[in-house]
ROTORMI-641766 format. One line per field, with one value per residue (C-alpha): residue number from 1; residue in three letters; x, y, z. Coordinates in Angstrom, 3 decimals. Each point is the difference from the previous one (the first is absolute). Example, Ala and Ser with C-alpha at 12.3 -4.5 7.8 and 13.67 -1.06 7.14 Angstrom:
2
n	[1;2]
res	[ALA;SER]
x	[12.300;1.370]
y	[-4.500;3.440]
z	[7.800;-0.660]
***
This chain:
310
n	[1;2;3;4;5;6;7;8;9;10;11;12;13;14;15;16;17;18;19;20;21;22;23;24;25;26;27;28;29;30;31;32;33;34;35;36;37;38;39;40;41;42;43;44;45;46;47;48;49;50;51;52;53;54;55;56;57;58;59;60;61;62;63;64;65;66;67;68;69;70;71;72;73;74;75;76;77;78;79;80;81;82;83;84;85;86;87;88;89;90;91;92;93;94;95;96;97;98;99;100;101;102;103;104;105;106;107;108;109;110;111;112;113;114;115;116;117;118;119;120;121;122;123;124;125;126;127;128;129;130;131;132;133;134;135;136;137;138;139;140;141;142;143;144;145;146;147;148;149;150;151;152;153;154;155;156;157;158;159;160;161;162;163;164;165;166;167;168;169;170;171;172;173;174;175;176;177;178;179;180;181;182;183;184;185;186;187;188;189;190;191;192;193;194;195;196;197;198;199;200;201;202;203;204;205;206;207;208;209;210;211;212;213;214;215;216;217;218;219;220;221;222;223;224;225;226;227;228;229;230;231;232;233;234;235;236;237;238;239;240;241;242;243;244;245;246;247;248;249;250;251;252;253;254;255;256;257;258;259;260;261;262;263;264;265;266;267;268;269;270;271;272;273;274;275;276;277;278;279;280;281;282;283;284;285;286;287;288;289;290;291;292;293;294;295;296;297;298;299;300;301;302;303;304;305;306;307;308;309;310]
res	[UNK;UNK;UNK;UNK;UNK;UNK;UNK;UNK;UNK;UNK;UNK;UNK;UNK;UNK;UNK;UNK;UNK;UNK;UNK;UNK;UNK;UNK;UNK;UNK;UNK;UNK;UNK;UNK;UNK;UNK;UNK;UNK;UNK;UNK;UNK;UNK;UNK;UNK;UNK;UNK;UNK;UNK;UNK;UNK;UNK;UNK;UNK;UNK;UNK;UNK;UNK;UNK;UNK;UNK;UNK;UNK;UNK;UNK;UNK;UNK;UNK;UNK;UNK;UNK;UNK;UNK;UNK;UNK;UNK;UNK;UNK;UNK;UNK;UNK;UNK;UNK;UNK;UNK;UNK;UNK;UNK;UNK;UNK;UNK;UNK;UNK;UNK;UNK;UNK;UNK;UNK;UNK;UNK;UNK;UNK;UNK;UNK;UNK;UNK;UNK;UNK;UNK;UNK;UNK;UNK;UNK;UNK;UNK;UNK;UNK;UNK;UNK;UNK;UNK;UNK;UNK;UNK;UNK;UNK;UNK;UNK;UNK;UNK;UNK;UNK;UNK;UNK;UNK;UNK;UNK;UNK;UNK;UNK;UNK;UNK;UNK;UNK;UNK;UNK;UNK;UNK;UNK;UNK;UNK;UNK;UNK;UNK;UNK;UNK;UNK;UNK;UNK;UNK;UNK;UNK;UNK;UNK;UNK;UNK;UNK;UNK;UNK;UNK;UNK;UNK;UNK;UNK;UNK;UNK;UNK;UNK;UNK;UNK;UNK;UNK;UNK;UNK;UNK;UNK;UNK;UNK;UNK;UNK;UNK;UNK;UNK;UNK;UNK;UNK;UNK;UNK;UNK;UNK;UNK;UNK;UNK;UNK;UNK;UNK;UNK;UNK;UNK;UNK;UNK;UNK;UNK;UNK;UNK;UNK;UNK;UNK;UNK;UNK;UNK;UNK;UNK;UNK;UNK;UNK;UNK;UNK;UNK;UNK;UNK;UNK;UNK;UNK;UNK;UNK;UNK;UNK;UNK;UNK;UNK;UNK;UNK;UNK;UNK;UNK;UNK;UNK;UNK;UNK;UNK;UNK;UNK;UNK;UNK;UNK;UNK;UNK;UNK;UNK;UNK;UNK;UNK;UNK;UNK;UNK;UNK;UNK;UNK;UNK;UNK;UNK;UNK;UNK;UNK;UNK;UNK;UNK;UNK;UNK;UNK;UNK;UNK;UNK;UNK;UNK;UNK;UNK;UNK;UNK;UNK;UNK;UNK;UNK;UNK;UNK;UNK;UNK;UNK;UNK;UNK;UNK;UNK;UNK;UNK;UNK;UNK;UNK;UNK;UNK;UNK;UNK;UNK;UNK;UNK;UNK;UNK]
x	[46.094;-1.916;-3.578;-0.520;-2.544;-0.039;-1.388;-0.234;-3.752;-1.951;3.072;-0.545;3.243;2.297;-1.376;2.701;-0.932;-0.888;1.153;-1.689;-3.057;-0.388;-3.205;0.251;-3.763;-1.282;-0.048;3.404;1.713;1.828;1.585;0.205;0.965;3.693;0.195;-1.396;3.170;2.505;-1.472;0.746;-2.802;-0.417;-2.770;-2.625;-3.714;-1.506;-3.522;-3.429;-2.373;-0.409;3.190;-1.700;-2.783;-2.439;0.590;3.167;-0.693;0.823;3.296;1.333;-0.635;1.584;3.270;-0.226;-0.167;2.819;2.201;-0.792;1.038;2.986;0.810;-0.883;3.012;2.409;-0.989;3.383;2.490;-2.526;0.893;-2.239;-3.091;-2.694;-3.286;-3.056;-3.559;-2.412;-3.509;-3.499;-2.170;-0.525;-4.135;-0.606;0.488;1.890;2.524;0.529;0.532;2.770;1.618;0.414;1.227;3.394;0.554;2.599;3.950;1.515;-2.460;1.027;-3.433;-3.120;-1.286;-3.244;-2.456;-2.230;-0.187;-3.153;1.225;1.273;-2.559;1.380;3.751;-1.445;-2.204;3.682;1.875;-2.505;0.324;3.693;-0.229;-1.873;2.108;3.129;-1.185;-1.387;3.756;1.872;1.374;1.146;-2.714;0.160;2.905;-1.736;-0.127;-3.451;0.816;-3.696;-0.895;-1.728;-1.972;-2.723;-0.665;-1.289;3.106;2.353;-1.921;0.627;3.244;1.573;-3.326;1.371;3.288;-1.115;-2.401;2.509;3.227;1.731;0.092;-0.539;3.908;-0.286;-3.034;-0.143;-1.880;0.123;-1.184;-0.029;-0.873;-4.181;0.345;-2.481;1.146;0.148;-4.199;-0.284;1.223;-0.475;3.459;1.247;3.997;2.563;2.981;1.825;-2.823;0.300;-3.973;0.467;2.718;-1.851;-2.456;3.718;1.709;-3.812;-0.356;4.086;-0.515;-3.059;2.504;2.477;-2.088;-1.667;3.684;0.144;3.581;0.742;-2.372;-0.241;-1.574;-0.548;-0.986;1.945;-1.928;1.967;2.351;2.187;0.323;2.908;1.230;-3.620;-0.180;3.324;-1.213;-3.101;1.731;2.368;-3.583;-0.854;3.333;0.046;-3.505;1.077;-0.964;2.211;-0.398;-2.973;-2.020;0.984;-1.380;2.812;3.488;1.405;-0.798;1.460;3.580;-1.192;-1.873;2.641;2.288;-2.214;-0.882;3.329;2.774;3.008;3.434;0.689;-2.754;0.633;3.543;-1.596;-2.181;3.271;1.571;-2.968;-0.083;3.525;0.014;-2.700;0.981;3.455;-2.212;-1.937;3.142;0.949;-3.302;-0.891;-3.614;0.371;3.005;0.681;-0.049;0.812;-1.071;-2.919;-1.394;-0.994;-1.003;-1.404;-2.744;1.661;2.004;-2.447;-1.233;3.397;-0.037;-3.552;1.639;3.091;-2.364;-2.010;2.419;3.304]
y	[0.701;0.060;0.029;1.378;2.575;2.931;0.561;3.971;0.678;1.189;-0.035;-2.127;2.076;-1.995;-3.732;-1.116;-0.975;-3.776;-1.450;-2.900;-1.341;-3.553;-1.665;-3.689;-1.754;0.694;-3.813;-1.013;2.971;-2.519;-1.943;3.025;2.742;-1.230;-0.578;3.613;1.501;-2.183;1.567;3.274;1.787;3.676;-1.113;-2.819;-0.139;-2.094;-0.849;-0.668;1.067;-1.994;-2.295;-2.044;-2.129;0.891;-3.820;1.033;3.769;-1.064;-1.936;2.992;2.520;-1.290;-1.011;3.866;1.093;-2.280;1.347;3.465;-0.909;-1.591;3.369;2.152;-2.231;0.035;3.824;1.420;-0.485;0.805;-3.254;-0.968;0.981;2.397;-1.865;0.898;-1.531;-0.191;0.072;-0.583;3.161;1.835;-0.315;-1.690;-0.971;-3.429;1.722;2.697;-2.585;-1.711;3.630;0.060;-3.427;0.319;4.198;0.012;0.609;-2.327;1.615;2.991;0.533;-1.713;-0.196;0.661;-1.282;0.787;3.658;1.743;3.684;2.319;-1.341;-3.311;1.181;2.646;-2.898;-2.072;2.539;0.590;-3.807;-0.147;3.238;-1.901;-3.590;2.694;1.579;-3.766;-1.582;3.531;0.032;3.661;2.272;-0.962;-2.824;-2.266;0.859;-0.256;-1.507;0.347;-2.428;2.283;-2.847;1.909;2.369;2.788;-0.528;0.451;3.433;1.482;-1.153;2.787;0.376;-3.579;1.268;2.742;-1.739;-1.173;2.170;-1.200;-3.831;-0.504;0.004;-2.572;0.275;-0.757;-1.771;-3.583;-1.404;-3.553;-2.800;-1.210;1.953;2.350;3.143;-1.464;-1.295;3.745;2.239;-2.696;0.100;-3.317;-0.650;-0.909;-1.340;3.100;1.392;3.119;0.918;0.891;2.371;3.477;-1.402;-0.416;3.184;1.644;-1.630;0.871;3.177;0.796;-2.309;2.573;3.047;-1.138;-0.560;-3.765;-0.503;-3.592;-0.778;-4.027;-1.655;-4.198;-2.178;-2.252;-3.442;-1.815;-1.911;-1.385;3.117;1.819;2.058;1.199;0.737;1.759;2.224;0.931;0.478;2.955;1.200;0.973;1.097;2.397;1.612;0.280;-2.166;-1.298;-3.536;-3.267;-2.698;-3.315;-3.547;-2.263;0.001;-0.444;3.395;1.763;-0.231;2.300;2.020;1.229;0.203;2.364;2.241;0.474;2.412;-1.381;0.877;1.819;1.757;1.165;0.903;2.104;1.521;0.959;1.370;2.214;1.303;1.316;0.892;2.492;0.883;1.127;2.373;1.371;0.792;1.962;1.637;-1.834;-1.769;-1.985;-2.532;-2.274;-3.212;-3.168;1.839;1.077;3.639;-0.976;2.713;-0.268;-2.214;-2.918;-0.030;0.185;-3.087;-1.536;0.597;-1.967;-2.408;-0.754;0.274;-2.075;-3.147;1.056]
z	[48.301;3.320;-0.101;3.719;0.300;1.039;3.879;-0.256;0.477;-3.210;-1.894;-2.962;-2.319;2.751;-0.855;-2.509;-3.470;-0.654;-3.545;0.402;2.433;-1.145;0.979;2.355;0.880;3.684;0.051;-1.418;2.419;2.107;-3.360;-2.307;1.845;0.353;-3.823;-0.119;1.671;-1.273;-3.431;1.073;0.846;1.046;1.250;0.802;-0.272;1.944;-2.035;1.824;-2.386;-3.081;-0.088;3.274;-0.276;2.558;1.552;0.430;1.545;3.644;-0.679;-2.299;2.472;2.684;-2.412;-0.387;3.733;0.984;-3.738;1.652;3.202;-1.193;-1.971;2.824;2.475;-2.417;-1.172;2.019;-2.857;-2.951;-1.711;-2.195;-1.942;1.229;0.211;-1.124;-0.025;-2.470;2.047;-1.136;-1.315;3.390;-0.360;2.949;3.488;-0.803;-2.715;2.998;2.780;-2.395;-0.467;3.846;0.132;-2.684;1.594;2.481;0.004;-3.045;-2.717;-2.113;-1.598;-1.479;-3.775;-0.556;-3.123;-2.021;0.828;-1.334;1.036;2.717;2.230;0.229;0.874;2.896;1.391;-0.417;1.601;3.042;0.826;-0.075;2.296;2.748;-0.862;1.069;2.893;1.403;-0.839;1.505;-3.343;-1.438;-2.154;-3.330;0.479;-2.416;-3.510;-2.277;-3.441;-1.647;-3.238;-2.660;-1.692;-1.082;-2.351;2.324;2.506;-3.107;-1.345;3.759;0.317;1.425;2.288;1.440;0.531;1.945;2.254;2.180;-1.025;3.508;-1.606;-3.297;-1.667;-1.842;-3.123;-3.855;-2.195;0.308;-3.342;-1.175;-2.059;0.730;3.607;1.654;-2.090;-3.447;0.768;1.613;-3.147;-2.850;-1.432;-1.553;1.006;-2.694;0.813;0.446;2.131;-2.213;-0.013;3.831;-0.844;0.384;3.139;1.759;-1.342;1.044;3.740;0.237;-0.414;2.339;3.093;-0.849;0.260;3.335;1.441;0.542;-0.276;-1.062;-2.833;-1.214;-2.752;-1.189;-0.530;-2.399;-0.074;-2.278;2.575;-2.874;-2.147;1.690;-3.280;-0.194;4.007;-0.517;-3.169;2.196;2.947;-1.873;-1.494;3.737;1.122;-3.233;0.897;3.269;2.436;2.835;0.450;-1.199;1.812;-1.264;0.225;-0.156;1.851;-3.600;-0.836;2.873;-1.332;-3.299;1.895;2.499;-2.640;-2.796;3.338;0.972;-1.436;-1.380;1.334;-2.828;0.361;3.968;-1.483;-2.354;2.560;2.485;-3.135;-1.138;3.805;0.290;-3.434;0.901;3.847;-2.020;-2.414;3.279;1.191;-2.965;-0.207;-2.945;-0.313;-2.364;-1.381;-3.155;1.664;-2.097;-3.216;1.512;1.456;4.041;2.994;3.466;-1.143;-0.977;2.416;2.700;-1.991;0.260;3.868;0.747;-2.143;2.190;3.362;-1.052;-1.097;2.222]
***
């Protein structure tokens, strides 16, 4: 699948869904990042807030700018993962100045944590603005991935969503084991993660209303566990969301494969679709298809279905 990005301006329904972003240290860019796409990536992000130790903050973001510029040469034949970057919170002049630094050509957006609200995304948003205009890069070229770690940023949701509808595509709830959410709402994770269950179907719901198009969820921190990454993995895919952030190149096999139709299933799709343009074309609205009763609406389903994965 390619992971290039979408230049149209203020466009974010064009960026292409991600099945999995998969998370590589700031610092360990230079010997990670290869691992990272011979995993399989959709795409890569490129961590400088808590993953680097701040004696290391220099080195890492300069193994970033040079990954980006790398990306940004070799950008012609879309090989590869899209990178993103994980900054700082944007609360001050230093976190800004590093923003400026990694924005230019080879990155497709930047992940922002510990969002407290719709405030945080429009201050997010303004930034990039300028970081676009100073690079002559297009309006709203680089996507906004906000982090809803706390309890107020996962009530308003859909106010997130919203604050920057011309980036933010890709949104969920990214629970975990011991992480920034879990402290936030109080909720103690099993080993299916079941407890977190209505928080994603909730937050899924309120990205879908606001019209983000490519909802993801995570995390799965148990790097070992790949039968219970897989069985939470199909949770999210069945509630709706489009893709999840992962930790480990391990998991980015599963991952691609739980968020990605079978060929059976496209097969099904192409036969649901003439099945119903021959109805149409009989005046009829609706078909037994399979042993089951389908019209219009599932097979405009079956259409987004093929555009998106042929």
């Amino acid at each position: 699948m390619s992971s290039e990005l979408s230049s149209a301006s203020g466009a974010h329904t064009n960026r292409p869904p991600l099945r999995s972003l998969l998370f590589v240290p700031g610092n360990k860019t230079t010997a990670w990042l290869p691992k990272a796409r011979s995993a399989g990536a959709d795409a890569v992000v490129l961590d400088l807030e808590d993953a680097v130790p701040e004696a290391d903050r220099a080195a890492a973001v300069r193994q970033v700018t040079e990954a980006l510029a790398r990306r940004a040469a070799d950008a012609s034949d879309g090989a590869g993962p899209a990178l993103f970057v994980r900054v700082r919170p944007l609360d001050g002049w230093a976190a800004a100045e590093e923003l400026r630094t990694v924005c230019g050509p080879g990155l497709s957006g930047i992940v922002v944590p510990k969002v407290s609200g719709p405030d945080d995304v429009r201050h997010a948003d303004r930034l990039l603005g300028w970081c676009e205009r100073e690079r002559r890069l297009r309006q709203d070229q680089l996507a906004l991935v906000p982090l809803l770690e706390t309890a107020a940023a996962l009530r308003d949701t859909y106010g997130c969503a919203i604050a920057a509808t011309g980036r933010v595509a890709y949104l969920g709830a990214i629970t975990g084991a011991g992480g920034d959410v879990e402290r936030a709402v109080g909720y103690r994770w099993s080993p299916a993660g079941h407890e977190t269950h209505p928080l994603r179907a909730r937050v899924l719901l309120d990205v879908r209303a606001a019209g983000a198009p490519h909802p993801v969820a995570g995390l799965w921190t148990r790097i070992g566990d790949l039968d219970g990454l897989r069985a939470f993995a199909e949770q999210n895919r069945a509630l709706g969301y489009t893709g999840m952030m992962a930790i480990h190149p391990s998991h980015v096999p599963v991952i691609n494969e739980v968020f990605a139709p079978t060929a059976d299933e496209l097969d099904r799709a192409a036969r649901l679709i003439a099945a119903m343009e021959k109805a149409q074309a009989d005046s009829v609205g609706a078909v037994t298809f399979e042993g089951e009763m389908v019209d219009e609406a599932m097979a405009a389903t079956a259409r987004a279905l093929l555009a998106r994965f042929t």
